[in-house]
Biopython code that builds the backbone (N, CA, C, O; Angstrom):
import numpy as np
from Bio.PDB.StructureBuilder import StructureBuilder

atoms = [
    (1, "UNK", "N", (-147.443, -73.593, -113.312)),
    (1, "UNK", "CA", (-148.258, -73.292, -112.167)),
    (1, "UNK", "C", (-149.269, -72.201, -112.484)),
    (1, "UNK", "O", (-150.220, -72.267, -111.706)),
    (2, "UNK", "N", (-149.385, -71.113, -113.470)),
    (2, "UNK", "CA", (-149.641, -70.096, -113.701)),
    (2, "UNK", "C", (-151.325, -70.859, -113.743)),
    (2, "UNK", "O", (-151.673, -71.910, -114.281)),
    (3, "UNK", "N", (-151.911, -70.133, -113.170)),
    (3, "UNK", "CA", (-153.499, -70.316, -113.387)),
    (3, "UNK", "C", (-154.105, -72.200, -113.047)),
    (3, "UNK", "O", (-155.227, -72.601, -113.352)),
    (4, "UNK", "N", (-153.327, -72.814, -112.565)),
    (4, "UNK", "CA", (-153.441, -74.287, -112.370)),
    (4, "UNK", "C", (-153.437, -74.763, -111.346)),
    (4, "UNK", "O", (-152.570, -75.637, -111.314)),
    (5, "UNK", "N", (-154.189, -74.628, -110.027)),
    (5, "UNK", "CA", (-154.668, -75.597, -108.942)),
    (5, "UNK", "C", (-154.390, -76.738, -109.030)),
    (5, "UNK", "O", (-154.446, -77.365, -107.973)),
    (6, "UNK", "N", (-154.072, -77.322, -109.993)),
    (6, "UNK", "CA", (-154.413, -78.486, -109.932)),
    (6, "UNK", "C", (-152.767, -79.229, -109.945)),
    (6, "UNK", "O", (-152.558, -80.363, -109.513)),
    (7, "UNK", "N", (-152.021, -78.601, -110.354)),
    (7, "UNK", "CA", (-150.219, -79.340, -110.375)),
    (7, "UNK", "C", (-149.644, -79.333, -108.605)),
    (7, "UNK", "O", (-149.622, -78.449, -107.748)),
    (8, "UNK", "N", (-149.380, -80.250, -108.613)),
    (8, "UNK", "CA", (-148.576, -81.102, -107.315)),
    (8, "UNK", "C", (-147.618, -79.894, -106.857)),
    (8, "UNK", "O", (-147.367, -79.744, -105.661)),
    (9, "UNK", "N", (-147.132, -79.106, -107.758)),
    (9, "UNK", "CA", (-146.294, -78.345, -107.158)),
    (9, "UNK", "C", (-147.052, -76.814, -106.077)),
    (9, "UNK", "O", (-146.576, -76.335, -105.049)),
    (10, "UNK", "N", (-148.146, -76.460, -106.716)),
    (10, "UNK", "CA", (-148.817, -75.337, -106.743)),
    (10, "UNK", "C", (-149.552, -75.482, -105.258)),
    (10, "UNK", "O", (-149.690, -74.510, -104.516)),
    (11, "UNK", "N", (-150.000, -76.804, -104.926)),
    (11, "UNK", "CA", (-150.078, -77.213, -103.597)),
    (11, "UNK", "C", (-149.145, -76.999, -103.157)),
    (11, "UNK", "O", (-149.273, -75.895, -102.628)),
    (12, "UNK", "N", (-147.728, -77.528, -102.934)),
    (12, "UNK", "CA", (-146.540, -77.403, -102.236)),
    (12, "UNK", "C", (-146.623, -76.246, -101.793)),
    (12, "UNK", "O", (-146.926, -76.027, -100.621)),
    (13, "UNK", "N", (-146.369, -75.316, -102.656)),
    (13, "UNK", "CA", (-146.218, -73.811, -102.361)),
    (13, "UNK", "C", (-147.788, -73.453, -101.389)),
    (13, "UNK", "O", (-147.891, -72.607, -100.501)),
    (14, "UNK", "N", (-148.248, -73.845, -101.603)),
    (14, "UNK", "CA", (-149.805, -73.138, -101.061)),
    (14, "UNK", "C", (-149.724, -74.255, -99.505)),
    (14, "UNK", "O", (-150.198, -73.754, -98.486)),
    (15, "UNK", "N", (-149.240, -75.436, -99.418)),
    (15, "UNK", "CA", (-148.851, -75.627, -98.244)),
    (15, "UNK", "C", (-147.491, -74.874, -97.359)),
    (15, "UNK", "O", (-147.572, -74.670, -96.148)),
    (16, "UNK", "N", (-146.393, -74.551, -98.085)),
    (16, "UNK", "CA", (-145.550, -73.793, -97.513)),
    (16, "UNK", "C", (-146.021, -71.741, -97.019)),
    (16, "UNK", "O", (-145.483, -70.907, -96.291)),
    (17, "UNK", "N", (-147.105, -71.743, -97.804)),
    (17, "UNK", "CA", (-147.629, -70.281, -97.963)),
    (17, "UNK", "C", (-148.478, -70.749, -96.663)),
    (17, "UNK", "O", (-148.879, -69.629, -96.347)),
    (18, "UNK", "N", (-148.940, -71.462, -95.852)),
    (18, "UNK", "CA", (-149.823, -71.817, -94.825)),
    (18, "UNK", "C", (-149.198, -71.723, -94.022)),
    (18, "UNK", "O", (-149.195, -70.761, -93.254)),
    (19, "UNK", "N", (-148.239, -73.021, -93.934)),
    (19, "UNK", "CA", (-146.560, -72.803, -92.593)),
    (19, "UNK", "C", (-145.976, -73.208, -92.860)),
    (19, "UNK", "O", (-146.242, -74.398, -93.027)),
    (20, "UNK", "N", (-144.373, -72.715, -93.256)),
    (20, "UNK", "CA", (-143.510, -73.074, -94.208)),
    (20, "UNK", "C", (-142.389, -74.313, -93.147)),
    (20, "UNK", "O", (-141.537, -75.086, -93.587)),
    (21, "UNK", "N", (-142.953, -74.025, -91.210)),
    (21, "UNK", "CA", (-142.111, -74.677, -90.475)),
    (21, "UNK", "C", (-142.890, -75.980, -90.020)),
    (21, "UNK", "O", (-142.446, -76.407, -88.954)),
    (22, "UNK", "N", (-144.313, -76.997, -90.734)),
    (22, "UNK", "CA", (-144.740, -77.902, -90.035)),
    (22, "UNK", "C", (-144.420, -78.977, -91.466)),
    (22, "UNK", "O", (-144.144, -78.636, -92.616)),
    (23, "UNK", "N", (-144.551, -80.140, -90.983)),
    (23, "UNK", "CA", (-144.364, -80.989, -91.639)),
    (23, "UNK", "C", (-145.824, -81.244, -92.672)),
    (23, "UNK", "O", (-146.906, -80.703, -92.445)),
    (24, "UNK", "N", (-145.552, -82.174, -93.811)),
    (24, "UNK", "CA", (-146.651, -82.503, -94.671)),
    (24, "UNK", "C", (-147.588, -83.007, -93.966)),
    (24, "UNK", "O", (-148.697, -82.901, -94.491)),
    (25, "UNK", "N", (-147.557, -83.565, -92.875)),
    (25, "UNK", "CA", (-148.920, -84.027, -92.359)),
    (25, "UNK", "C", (-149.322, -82.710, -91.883)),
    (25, "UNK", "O", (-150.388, -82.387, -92.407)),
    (26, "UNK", "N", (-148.851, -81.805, -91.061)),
    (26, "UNK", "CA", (-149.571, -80.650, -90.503)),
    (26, "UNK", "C", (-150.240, -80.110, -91.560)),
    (26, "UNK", "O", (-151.306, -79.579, -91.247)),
    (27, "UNK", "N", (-149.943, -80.079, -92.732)),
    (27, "UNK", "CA", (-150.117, -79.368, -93.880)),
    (27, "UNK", "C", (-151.459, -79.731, -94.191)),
    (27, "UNK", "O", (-152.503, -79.095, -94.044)),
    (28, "UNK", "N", (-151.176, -81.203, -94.781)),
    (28, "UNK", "CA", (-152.297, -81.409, -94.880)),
    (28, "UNK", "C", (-153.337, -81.638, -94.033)),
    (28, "UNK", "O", (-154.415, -81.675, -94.626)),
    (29, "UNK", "N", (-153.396, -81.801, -92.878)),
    (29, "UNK", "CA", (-154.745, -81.531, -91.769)),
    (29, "UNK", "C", (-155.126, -80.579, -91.684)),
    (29, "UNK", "O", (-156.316, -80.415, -91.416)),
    (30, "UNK", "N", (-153.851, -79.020, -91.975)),
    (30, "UNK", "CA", (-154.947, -77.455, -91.926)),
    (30, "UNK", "C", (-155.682, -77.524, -93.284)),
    (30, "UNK", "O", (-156.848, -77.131, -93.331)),
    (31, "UNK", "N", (-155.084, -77.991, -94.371)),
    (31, "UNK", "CA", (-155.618, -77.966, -95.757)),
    (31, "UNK", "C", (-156.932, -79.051, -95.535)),
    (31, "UNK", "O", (-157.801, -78.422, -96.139)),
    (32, "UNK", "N", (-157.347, -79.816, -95.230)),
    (32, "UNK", "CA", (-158.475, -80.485, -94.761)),
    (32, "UNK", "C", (-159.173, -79.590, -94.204)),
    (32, "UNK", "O", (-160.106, -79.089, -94.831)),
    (33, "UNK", "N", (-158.883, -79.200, -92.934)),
    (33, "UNK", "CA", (-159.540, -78.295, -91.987)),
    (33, "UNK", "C", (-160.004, -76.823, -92.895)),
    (33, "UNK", "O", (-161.061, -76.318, -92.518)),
    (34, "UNK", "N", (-159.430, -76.272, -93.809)),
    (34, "UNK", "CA", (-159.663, -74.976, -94.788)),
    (34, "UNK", "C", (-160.528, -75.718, -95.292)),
    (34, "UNK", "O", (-161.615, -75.223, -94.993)),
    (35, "UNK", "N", (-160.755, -77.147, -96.230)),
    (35, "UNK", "CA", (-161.234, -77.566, -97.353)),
    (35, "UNK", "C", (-162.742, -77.314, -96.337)),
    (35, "UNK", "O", (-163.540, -76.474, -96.754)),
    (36, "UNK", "N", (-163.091, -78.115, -94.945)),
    (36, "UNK", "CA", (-164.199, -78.448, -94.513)),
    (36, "UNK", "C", (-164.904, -76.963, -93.830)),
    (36, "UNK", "O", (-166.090, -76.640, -93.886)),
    (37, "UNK", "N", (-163.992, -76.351, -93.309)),
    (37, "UNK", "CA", (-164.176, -74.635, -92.921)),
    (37, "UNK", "C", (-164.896, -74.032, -94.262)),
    (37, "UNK", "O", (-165.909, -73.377, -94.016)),
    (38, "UNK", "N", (-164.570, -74.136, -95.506)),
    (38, "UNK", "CA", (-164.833, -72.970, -96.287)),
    (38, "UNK", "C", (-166.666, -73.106, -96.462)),
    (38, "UNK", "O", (-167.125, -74.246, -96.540)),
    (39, "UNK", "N", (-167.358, -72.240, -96.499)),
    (39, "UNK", "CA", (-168.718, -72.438, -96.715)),
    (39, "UNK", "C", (-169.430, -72.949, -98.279)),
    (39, "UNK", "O", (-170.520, -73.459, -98.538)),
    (40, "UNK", "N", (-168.203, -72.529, -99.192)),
    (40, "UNK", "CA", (-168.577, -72.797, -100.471)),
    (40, "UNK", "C", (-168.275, -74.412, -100.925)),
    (40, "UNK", "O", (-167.683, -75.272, -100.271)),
    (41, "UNK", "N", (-168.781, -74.500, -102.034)),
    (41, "UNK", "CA", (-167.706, -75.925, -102.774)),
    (41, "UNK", "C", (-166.094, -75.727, -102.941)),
    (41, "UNK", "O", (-165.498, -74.650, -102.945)),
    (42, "UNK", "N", (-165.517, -77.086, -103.085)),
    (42, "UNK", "CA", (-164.145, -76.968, -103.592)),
    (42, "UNK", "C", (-163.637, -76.348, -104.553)),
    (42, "UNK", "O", (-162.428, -76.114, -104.549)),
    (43, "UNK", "N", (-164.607, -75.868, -105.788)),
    (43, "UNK", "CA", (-165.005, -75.352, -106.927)),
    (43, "UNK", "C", (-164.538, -73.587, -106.530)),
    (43, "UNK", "O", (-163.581, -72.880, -106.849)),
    (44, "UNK", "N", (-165.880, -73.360, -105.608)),
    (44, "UNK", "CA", (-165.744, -71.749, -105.082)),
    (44, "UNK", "C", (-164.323, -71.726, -104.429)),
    (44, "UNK", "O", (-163.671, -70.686, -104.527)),
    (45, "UNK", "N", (-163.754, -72.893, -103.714)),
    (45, "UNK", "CA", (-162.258, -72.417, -102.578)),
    (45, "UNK", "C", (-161.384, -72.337, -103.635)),
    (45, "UNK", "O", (-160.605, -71.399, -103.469)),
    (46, "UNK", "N", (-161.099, -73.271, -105.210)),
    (46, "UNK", "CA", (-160.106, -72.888, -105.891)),
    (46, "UNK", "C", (-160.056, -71.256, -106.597)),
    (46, "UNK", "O", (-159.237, -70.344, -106.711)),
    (47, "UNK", "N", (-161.176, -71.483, -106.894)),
    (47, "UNK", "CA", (-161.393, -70.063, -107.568)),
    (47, "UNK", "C", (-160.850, -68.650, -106.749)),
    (47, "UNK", "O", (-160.074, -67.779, -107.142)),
    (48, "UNK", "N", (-161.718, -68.817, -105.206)),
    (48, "UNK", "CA", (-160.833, -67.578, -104.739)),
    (48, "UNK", "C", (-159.519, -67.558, -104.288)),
    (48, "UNK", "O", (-158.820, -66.548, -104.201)),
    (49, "UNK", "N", (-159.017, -69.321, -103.845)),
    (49, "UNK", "CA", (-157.119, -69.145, -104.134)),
    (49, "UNK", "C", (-156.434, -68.859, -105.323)),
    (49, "UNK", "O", (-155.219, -68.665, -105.313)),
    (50, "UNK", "N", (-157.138, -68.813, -106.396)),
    (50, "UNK", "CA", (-156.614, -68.306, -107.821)),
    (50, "UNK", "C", (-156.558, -67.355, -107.573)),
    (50, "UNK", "O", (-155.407, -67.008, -107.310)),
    (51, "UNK", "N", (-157.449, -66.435, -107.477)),
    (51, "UNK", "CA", (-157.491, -64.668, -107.093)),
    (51, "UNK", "C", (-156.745, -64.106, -106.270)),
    (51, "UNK", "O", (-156.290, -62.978, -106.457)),
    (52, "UNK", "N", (-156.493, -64.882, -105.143)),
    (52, "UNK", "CA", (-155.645, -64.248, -104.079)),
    (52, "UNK", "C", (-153.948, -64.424, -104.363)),
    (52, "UNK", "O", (-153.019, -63.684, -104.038)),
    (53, "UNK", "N", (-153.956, -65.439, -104.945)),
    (53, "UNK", "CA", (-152.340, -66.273, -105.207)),
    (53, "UNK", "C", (-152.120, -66.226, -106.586)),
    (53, "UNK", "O", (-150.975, -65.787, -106.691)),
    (54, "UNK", "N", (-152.629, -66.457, -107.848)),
    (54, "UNK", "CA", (-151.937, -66.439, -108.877)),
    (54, "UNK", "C", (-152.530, -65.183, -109.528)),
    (54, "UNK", "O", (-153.533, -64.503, -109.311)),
    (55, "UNK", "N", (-151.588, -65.142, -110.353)),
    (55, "UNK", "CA", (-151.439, -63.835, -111.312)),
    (55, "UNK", "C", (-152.618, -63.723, -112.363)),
    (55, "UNK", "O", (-152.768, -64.434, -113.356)),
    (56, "UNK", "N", (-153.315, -62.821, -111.994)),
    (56, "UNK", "CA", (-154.157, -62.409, -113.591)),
    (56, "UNK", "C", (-154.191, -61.477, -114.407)),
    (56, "UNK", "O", (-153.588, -60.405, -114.448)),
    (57, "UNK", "N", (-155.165, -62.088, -115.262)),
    (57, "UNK", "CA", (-154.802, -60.990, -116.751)),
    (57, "UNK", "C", (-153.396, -60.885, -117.566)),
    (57, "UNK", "O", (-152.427, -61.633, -117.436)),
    (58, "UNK", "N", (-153.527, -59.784, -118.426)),
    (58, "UNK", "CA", (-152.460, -60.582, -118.997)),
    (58, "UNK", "C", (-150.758, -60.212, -118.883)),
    (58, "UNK", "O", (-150.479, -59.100, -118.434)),
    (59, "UNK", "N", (-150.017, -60.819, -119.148)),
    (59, "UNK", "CA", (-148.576, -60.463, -118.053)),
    (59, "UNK", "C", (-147.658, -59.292, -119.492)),
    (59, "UNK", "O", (-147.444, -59.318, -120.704)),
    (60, "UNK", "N", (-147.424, -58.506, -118.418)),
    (60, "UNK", "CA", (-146.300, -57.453, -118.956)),
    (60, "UNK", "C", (-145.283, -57.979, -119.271)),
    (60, "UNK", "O", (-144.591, -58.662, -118.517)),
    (61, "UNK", "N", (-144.975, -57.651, -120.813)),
    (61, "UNK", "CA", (-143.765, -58.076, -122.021)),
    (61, "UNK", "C", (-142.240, -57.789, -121.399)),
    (61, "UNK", "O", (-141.814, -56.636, -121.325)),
    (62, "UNK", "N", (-141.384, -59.050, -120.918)),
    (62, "UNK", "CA", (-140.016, -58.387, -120.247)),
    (62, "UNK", "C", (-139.461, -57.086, -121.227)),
    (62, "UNK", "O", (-139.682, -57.172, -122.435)),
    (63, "UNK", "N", (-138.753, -55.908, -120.707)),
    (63, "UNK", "CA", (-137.952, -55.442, -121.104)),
    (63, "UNK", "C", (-136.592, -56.010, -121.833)),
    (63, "UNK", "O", (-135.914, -57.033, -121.742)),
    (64, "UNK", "N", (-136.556, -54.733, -122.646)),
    (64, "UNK", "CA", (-135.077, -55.313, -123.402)),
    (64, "UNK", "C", (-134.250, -54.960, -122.955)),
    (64, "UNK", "O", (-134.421, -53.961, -122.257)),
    (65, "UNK", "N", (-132.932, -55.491, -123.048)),
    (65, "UNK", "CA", (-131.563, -55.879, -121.870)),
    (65, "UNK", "C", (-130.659, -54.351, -122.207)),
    (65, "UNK", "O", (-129.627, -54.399, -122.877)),
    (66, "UNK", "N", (-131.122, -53.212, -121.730)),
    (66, "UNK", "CA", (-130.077, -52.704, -121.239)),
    (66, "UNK", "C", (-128.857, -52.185, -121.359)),
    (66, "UNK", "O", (-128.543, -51.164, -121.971)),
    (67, "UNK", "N", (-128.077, -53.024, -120.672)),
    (67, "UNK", "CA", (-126.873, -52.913, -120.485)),
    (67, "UNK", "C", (-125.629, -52.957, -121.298)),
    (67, "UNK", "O", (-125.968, -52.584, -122.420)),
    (68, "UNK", "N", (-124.367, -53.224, -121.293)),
    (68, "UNK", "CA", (-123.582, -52.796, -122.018)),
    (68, "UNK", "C", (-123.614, -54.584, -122.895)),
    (68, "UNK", "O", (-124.260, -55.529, -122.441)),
    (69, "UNK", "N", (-122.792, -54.643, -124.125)),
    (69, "UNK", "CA", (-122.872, -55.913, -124.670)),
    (69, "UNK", "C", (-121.765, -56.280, -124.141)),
    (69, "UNK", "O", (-120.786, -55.582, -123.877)),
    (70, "UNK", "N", (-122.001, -57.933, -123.908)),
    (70, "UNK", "CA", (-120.681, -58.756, -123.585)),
    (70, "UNK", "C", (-120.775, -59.936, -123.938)),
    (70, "UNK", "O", (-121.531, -60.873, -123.681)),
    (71, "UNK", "N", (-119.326, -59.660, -124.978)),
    (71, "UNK", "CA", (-119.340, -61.194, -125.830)),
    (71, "UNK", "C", (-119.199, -61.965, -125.362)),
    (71, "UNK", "O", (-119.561, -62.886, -126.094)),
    (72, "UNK", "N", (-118.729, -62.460, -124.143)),
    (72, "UNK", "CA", (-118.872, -63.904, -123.260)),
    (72, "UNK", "C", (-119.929, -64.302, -123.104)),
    (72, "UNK", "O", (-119.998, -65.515, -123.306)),
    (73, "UNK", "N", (-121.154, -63.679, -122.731)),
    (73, "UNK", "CA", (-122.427, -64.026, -121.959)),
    (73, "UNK", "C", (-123.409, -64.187, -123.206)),
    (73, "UNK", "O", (-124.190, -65.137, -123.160)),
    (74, "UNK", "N", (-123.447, -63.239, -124.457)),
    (74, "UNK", "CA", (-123.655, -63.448, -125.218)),
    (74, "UNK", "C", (-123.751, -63.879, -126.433)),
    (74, "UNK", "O", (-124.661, -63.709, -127.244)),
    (75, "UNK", "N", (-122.594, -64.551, -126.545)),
    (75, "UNK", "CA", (-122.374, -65.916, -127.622)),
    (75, "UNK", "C", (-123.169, -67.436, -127.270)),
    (75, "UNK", "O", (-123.320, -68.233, -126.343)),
    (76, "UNK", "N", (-123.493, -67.253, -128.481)),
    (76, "UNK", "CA", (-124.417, -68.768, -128.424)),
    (76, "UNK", "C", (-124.220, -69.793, -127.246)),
    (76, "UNK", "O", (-123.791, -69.131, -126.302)),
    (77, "UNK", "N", (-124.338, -71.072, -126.891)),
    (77, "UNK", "CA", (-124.070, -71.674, -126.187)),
    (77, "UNK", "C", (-123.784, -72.966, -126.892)),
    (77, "UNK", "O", (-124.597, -73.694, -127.462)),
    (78, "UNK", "N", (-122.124, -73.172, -126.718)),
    (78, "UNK", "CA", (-121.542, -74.489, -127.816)),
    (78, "UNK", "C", (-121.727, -75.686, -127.293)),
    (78, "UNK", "O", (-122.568, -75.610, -126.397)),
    (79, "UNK", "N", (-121.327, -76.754, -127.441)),
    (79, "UNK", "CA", (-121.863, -77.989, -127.139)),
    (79, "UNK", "C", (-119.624, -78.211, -126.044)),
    (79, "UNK", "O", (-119.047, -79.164, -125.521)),
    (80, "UNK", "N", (-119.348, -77.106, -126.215)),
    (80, "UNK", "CA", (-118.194, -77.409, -125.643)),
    (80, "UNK", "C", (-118.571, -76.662, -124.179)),
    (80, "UNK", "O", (-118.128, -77.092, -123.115)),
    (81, "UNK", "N", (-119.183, -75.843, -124.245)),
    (81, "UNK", "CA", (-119.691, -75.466, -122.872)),
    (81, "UNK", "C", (-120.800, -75.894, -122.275)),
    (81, "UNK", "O", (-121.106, -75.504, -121.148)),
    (82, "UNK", "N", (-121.699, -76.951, -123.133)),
    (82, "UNK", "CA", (-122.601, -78.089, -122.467)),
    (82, "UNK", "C", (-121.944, -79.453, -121.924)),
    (82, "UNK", "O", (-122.583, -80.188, -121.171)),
    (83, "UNK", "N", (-120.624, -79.758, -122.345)),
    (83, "UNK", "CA", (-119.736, -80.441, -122.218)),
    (83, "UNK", "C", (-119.080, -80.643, -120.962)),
    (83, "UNK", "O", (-119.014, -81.737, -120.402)),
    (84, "UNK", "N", (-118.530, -79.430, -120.467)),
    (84, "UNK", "CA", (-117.904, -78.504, -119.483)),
    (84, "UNK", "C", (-119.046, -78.607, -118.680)),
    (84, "UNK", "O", (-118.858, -79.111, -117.573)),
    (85, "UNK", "N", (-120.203, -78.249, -118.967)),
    (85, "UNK", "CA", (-121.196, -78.241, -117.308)),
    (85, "UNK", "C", (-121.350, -79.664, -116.950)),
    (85, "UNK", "O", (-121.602, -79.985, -115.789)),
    (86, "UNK", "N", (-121.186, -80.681, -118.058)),
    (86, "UNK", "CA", (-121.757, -82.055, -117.585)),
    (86, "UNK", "C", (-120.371, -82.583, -116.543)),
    (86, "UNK", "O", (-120.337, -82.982, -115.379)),
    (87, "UNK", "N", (-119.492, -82.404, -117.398)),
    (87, "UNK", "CA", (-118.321, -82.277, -116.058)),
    (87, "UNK", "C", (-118.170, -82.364, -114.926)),
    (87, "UNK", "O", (-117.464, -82.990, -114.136)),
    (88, "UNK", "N", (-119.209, -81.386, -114.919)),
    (88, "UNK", "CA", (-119.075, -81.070, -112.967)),
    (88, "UNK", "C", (-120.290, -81.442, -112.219)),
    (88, "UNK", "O", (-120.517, -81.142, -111.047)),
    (89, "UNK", "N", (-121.181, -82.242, -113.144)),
    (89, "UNK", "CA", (-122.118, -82.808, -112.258)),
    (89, "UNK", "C", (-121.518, -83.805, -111.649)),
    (89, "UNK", "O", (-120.544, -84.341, -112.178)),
    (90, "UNK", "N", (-122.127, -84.324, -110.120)),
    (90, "UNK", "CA", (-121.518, -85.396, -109.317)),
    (90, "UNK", "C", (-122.980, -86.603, -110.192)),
    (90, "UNK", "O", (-124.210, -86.614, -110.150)),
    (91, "UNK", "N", (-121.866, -87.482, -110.919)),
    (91, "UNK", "CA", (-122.688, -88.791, -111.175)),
    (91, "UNK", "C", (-123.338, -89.623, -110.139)),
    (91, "UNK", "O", (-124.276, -90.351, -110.465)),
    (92, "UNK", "N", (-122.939, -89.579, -108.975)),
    (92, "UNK", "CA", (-123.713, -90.569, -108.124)),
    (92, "UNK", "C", (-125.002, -89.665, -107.289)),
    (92, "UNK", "O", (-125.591, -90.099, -106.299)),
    (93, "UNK", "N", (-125.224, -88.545, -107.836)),
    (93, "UNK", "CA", (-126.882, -87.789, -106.744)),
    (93, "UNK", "C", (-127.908, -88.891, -107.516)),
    (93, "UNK", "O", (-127.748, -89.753, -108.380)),
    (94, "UNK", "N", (-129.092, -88.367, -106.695)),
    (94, "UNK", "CA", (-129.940, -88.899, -107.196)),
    (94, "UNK", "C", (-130.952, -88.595, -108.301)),
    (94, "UNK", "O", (-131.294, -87.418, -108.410)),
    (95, "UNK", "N", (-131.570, -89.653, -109.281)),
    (95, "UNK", "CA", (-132.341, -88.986, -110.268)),
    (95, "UNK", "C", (-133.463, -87.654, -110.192)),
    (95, "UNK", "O", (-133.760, -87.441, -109.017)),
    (96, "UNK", "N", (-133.929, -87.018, -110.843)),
    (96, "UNK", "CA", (-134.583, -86.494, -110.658)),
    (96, "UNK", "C", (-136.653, -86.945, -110.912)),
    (96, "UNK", "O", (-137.031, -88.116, -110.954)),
    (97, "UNK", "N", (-137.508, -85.898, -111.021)),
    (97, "UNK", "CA", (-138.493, -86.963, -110.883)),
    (97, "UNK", "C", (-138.476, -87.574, -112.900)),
    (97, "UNK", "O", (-139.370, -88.405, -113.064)),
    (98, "UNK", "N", (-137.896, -87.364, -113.861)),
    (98, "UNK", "CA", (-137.995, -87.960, -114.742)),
    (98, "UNK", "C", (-137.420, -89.423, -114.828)),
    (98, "UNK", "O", (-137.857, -90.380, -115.467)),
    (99, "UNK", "N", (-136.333, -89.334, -114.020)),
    (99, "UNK", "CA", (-135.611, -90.567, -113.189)),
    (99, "UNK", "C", (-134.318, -91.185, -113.774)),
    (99, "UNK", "O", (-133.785, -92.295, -113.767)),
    (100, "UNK", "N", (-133.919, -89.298, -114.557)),
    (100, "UNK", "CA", (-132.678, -89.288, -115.418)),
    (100, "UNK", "C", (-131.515, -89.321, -114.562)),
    (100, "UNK", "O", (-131.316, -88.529, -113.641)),
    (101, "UNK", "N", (-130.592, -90.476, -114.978)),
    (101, "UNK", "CA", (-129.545, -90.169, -113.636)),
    (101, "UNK", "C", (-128.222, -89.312, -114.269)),
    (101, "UNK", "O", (-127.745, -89.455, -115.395)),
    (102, "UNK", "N", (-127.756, -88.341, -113.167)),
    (102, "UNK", "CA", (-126.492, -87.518, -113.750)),
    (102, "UNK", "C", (-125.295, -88.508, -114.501)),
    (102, "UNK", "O", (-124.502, -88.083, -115.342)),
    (103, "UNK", "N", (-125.345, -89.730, -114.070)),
    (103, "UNK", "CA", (-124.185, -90.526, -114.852)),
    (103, "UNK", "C", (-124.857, -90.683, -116.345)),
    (103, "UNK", "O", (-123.985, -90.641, -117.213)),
    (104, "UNK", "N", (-126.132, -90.846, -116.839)),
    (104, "UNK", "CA", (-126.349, -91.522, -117.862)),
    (104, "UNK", "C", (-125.971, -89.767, -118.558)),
    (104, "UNK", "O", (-124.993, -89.651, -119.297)),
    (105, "UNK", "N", (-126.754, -88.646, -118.255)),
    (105, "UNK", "CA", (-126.328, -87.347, -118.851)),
    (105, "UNK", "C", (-125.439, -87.460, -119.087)),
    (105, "UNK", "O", (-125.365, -87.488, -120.316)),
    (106, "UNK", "N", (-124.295, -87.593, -118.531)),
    (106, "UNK", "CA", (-122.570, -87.412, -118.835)),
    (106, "UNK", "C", (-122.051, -87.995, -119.824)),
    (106, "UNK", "O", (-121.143, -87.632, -120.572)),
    (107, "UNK", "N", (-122.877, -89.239, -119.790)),
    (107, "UNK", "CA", (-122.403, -90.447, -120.785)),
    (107, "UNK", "C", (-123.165, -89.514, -122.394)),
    (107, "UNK", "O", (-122.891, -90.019, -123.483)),
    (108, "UNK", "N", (-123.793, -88.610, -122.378)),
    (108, "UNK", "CA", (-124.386, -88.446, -123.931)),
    (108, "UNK", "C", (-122.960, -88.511, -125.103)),
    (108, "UNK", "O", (-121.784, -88.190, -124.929)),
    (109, "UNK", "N", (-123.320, -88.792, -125.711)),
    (109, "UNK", "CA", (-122.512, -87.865, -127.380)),
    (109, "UNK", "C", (-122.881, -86.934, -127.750)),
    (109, "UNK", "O", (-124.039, -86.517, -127.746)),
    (110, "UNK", "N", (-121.697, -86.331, -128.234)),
    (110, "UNK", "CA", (-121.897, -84.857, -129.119)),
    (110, "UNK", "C", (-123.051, -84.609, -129.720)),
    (110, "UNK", "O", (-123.768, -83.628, -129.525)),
    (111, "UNK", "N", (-123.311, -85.835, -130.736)),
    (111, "UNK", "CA", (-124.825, -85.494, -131.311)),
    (111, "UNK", "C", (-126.183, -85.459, -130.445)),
    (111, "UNK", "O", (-127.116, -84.709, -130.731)),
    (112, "UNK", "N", (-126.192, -86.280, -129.444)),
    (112, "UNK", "CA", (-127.133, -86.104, -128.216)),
    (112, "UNK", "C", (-127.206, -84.479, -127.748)),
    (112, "UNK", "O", (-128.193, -83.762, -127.585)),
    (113, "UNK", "N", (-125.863, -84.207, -127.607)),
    (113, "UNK", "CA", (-125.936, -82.885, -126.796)),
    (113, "UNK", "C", (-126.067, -81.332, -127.846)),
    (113, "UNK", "O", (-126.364, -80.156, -127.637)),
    (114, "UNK", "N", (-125.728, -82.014, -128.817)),
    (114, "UNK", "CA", (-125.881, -80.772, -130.318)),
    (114, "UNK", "C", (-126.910, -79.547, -129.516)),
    (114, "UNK", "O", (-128.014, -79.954, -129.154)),
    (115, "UNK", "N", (-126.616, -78.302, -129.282)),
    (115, "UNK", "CA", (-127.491, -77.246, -128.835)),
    (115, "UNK", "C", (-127.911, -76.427, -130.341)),
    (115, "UNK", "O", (-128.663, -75.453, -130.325)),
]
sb = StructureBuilder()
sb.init_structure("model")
sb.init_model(0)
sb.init_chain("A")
sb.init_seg("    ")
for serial, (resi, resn, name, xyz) in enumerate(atoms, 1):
    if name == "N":
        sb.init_residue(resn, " ", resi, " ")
    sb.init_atom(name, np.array(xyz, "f"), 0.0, 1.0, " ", f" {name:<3s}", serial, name[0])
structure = sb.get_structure()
């Protein structure tokens, strides 16, 4: 989303940042109504929702962790504890938008799941 108008999601949010309680049609009729309101091009309206909503320049380096060490949290991640999470997915939800279903995940092999 970072600097990109243009991803399906970045709308979402910029329709929920409008009114997070009306449905997608309300959404999109104020977002019409902004598009035909603004005096500039569509060009000028992205540009100043970039400015107002996403982040610029350039982003501050996370800090380093702190806290005390703990060998649980910090040991690698084995293919026996990728194993263990597939477990507990419920196989029958629905795919996601790649249209991977939790049963076919479950079904991998070891070498599929190799981390």
């Amino acid at each position: 989303m970072r600097c990109n108008l243009s991803v399906r999601h970045t709308w979402a949010i910029l329709r929920y940042i409008i009114d997070p309680s009306n449905s997608k049609t309300t959404s999109r009729n104020r977002l019409t109504t902004l598009l035909n309101k603004f005096p500039g091009t569509s060009d000028q309206l992205l540009s100043h929702l970039r400015k107002l909503h996403l982040a610029q320049g350039p982003q501050e380096p996370l800090s380093t962790y702190a806290g005390q060490p703990n060998e649980t949290i910090d040991r690698p991640t084995s293919t026996t504890d990728v194993r263990a999470a597939l477990l507990k997915i419920r196989p029958n939800s629905l795919p996601g938008e790649d249209a991977t279903t939790n049963k076919l995940i479950g079904n991998l092999d070891d070498q599929s799941i190799g981390v």
